[in-house]
N, C-alpha and C positions, 0 to 999 in steps of 0.2 A: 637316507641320503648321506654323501659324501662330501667332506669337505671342498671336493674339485666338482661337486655339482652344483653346492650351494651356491657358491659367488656369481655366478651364472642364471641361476634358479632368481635371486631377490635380486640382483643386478637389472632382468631385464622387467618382472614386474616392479620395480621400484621407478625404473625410467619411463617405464609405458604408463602408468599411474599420474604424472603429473596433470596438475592441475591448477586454478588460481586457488590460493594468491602466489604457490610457489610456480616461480618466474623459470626457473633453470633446477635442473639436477646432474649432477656431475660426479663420476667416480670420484674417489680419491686422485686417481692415476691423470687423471684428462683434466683437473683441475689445477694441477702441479702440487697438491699435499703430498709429499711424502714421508713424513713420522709416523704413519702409519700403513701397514698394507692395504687393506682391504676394508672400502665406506665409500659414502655419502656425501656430498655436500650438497645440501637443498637453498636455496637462494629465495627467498620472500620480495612479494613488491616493495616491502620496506627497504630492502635493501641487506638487512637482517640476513645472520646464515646459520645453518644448524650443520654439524658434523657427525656422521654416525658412524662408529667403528664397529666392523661386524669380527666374533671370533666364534673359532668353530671347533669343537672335540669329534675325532672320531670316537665310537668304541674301539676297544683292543679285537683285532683278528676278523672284524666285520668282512666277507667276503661281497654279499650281494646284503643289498639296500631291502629288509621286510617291509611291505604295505599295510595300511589299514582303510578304513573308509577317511574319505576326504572332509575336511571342516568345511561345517554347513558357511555359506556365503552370509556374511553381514552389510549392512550399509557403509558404505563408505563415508566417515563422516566431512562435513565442510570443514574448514579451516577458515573459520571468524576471528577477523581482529577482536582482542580483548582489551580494554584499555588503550595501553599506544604501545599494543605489538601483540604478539601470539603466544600463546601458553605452550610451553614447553611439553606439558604433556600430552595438548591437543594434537601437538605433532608426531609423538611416542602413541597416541591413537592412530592416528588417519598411518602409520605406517604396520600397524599390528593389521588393522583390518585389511590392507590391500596384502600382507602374507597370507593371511587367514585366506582370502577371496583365490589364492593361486591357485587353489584346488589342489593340491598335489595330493597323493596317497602316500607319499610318505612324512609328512607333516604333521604330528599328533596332537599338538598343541603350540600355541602361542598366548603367551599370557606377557602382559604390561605390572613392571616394577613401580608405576605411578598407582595403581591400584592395590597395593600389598599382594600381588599372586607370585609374588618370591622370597624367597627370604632373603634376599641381599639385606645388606643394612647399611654398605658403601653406598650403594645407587640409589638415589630417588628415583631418578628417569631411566626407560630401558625397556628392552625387549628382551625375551626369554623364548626361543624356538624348540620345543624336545620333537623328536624322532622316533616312529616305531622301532627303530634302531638301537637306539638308547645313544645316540648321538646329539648334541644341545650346540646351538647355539645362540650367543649373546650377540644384540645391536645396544652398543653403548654411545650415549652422547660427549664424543671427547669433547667439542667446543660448539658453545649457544651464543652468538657473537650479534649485536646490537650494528645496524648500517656505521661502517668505516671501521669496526674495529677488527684487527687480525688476532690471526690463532697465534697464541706463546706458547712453550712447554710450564712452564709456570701455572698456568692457570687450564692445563686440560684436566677434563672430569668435575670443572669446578661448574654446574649446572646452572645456569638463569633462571627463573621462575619465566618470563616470559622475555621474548626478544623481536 
């Protein structure tokens, strides 16, 4: 898969996927974020918002996108308040499984930085996408924002435990 296919590819199962308690999902672009190109913003009944910035490597010289078998389909998990808000990571789940579930054949793995299946050591939370391709890409949480608080540059990447 290709950079110009991906944003399109997790674009639309990301929007098709909502569910409670998230209330709204919105581009980047349709939300008016612009510090970044290409993400998420998921809106909670709390109010609560979570931000995911997706980045994407081609390989060098990649002409046509190689297949493999498709990842077997998982549950989708709920999304339960924990406390007084949602855990960050449950959120870094419930969007790992709805990639997982695209079915694509060209998708070879999705693996969650909340679980150690990467070696970042900047990110606790995060998505990690590889490609029969040798193509990757990352969903990073630039902002985990608590009802009424907005996004600063100051504080992106700075992760919430839950919000």
């Amino acid at each position: 898969m290709k950079s110009s296919e991906f944003w399109p590819y997790a674009d639309r199962l990301i929007l098709e996927a909502a569910c409670p308690p998230i209330t709204k999902i919105e581009t980047f672009e349709a939300c008016g974020y612009v510090d970044k190109p290409w993400g998420h913003r998921l809106t909670f009944d709390t109010g609560s918002t979570a931000y995911v910035m997706w980045v994407f490597a081609n390989p060098v010289g990649m002409a046509r996108a190689p297949e493999g078998e498709p990842l077997a389909p998982v549950d989708l998990p709920s999304l339960a308040p924990s406390g007084n808000g949602y855990l960050v990571r449950d959120i870094e789940g419930w969007i790992a499984a709805v990639l997982v579930n695209g079915g694509s054949s060209q998708v070879k793995q999705v693996r969650r930085y909340s679980l150690g299946e990467t070696s970042s050591t900047f990110y606790k939370v995060g998505l990690s996408v590889d490609f029969y391709s040798g193509a990757h890409a990352c969903g990073m949480f630039v902002h985990t924002l608590r009802s009424g608080d907005q996004p600063m540059a100051h504080r992106e990447h700075q992760v919430a435990e839950r919000i």
